[in-house]
C-alpha positions as CSV (number, residue, x, y, z in Angstrom):
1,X,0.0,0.0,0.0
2,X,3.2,2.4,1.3
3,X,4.7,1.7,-2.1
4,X,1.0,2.3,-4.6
5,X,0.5,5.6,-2.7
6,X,4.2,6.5,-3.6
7,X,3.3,5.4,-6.6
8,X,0.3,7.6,-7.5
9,X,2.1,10.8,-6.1
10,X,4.8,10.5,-8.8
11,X,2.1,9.3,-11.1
12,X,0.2,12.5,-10.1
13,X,2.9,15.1,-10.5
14,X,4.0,13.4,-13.8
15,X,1.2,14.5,-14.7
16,X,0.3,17.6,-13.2
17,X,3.7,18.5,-14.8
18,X,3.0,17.6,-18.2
19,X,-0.4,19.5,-17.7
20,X,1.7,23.1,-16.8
21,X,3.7,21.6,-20.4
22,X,0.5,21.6,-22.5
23,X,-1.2,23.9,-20.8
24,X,-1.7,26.9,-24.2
25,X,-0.2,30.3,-22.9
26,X,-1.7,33.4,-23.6
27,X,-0.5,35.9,-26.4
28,X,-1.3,38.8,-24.5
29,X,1.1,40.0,-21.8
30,X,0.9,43.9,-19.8
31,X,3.8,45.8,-18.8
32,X,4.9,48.4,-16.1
33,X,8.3,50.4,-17.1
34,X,10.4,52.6,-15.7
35,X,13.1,54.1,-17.8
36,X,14.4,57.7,-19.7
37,X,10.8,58.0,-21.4
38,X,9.3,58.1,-18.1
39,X,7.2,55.9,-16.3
40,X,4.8,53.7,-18.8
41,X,2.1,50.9,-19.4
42,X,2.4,48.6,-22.0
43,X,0.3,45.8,-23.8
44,X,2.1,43.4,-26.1
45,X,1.0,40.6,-28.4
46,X,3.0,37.6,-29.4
47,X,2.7,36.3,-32.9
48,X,4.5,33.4,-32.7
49,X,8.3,32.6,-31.4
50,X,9.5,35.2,-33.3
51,X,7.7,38.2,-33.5
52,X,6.0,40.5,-31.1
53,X,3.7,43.5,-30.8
54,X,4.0,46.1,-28.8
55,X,2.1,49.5,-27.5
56,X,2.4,51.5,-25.0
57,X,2.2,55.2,-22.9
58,X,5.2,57.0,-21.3
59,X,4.8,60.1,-19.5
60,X,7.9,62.2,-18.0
61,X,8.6,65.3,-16.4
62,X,11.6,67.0,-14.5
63,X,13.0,70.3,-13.9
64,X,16.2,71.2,-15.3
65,X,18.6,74.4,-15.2
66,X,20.3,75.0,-19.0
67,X,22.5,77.6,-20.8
68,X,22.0,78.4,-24.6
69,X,23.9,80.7,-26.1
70,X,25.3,82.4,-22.7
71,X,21.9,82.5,-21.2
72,X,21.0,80.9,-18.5
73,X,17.6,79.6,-18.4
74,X,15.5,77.5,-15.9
75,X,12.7,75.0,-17.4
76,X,10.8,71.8,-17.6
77,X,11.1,69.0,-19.7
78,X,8.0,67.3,-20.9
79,X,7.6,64.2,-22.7
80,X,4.0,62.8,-23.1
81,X,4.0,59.7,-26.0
82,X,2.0,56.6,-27.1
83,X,4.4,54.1,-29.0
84,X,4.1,51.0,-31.1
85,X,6.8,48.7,-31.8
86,X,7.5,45.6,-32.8
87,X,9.9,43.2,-31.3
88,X,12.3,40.6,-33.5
89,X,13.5,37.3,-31.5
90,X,15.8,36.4,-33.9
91,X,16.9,33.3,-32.1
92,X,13.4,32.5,-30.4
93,X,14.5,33.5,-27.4
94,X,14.5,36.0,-24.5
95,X,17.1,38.1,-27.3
96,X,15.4,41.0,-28.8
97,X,15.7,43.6,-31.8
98,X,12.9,46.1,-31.5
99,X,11.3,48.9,-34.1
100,X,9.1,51.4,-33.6
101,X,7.9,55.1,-32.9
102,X,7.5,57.3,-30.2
103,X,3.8,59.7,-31.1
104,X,3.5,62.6,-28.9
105,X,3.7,66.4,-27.2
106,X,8.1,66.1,-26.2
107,X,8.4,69.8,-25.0
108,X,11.8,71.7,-23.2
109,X,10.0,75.2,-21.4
110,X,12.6,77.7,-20.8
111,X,12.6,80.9,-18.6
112,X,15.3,83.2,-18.1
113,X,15.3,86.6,-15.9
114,X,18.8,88.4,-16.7
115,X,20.9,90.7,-13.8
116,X,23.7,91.7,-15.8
117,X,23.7,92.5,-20.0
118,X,23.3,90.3,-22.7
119,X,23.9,89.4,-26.0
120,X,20.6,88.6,-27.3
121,X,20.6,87.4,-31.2
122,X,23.9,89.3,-31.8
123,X,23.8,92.4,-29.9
124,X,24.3,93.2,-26.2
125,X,20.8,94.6,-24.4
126,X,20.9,95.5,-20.9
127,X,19.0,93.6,-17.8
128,X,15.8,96.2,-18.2
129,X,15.9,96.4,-21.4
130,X,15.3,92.7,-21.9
131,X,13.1,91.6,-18.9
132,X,11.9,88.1,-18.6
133,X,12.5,85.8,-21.6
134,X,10.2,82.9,-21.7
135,X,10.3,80.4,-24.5
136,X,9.9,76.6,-25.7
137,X,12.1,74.2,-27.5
138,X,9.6,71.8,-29.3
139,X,10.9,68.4,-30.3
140,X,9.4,66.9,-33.5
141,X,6.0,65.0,-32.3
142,X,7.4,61.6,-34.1
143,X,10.3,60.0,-32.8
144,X,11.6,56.6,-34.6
145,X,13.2,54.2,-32.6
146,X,15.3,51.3,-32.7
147,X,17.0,49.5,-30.1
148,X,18.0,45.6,-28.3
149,X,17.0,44.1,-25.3
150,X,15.8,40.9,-23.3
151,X,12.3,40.3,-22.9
152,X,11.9,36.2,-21.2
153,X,7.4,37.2,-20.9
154,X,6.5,34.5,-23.7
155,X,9.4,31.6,-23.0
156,X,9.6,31.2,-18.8
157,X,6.9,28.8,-17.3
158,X,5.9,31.8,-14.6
159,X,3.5,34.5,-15.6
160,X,5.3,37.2,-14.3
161,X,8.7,38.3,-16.7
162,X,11.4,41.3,-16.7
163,X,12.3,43.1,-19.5
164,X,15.4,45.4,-20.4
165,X,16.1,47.7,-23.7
166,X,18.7,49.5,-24.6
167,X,18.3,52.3,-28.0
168,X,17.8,56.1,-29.3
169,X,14.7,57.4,-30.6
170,X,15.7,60.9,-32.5
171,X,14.0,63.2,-34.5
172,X,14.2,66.3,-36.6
173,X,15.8,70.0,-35.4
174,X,13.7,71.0,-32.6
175,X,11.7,74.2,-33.1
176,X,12.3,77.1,-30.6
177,X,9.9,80.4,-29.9
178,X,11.2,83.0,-27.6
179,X,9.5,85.6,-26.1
180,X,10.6,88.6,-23.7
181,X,7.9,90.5,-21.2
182,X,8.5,93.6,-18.6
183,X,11.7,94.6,-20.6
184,X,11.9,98.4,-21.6
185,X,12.6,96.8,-25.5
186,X,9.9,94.0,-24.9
187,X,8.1,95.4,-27.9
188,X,10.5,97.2,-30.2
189,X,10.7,96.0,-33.9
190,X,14.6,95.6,-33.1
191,X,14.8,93.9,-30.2
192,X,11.8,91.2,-31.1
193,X,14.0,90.8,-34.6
194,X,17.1,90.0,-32.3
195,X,14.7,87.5,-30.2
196,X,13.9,85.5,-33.7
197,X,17.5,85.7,-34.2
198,X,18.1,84.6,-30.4
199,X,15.8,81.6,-31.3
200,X,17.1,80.4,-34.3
201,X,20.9,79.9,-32.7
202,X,19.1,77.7,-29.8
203,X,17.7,75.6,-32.1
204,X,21.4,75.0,-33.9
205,X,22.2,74.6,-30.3
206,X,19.5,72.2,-29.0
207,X,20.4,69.7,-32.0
208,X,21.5,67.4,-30.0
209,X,18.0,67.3,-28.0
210,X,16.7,65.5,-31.6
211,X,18.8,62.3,-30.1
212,X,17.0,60.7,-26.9
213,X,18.8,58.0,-25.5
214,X,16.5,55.2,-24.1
215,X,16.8,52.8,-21.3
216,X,13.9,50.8,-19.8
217,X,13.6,48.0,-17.4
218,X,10.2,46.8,-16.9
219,X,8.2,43.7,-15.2
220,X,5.4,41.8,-16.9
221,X,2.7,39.2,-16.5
222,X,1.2,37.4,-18.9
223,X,-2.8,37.0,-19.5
């Protein structure tokens, strides 16, 4: 009798084992990330061993403290994005080459109130003259991405999964708009054309802001 109900247990996890083996696993898995875009949800869909799906939101936002063109300027860096992508596993495995786009409002705010003169757009202005300068450097709303990383959500046994990716999204010369108020020269034809001026060396400055380095870590669970 000791040795049938030894039996059966084995018998029973055998079994029960080969059940978890059959068992179908969903296509459909959700993700929490944390990275450089911000924190995000995500859904993904598997299409076989291969390829996956992938869509998501990411929302960041921090303060930061920048100079352009010898101006000092406090601000805010907004980046509010969907994103769809699509994952290669070239080796059917937890290896990944992903390929996609990041959609949305990627905004730098800028705001500078000068004590000492100057040069604004090629010619030196004074602290009153200029006032508060307020202004925007608006990234391109569509960002392309490519990157590589390790995703194990469709091959491990366990529902739950980590991810990692590693790439740059980038996109065109960011626009810049710069405004002064409270400045003596606020509204003179000269100063405003020295503003534009102003505006248009940012932008050859802030090229470099086209090229967003992403990082990501994220946890998973399948459906």
């Amino acid at each position: 009798m000791k040795h049938a109900l030894v039996l059966a247990a084995v018998i029973a996890a055998v079994a029960g084992a080969a059940e978890a083996q059959t068992r179908p696993r969903s296509p459909i898995t959700a993700a929490l990330n944390l990275g450089t875009p911000g924190a995000g949800v995500e859904a993904q869909l598997s299409l076989g061993p291969v390829f996956v799906l992938r869509g998501g939101i990411d929302t960041l936002g921090y303060d930061l403290d920048q100079s352009f063109d010898g101006v000092d300027y406090s601000g805010r860096f907004d980046f509010d994005t969907v994103s769809v992508f699509v994952d290669v596993h070239p080796f059917a495995n937890a290896f990944l080459i992903s390929g996609g786009v990041y959609v949305g409002d990627r905004t730098i705010g800028l705001n500078a109130r000068p004590t000492v003169p100057l040069d604004i757009g090629g010619q030196t202005f004074t602290a009153g003259q200029i006032g508060t300068l307020a202004g925007a450097i608006k990234l391109s709303d569509v960002a392309p991405f490519l990157g590589v990383g390790f995703d194990d959500a469709f091959i491990r046994e366990s529902r739950w999964g980590f991810r990692a990716i590693a790439g740059v999204a980038w996109s065109e010369a960011p626009e810049v708009a710069l405004t002064s108020t409270g400045g003596s020269l606020s509204n003179d034809p000269n100063f405003r054309a020295r503003l534009e001026q102003e505006a248009r060396d940012i932008s050859e400055e802030a090229e470099d802001k086209g090229i967003f380095p992403v990082v990501q870590l994220g946890a998973t669970v399948r459906f």
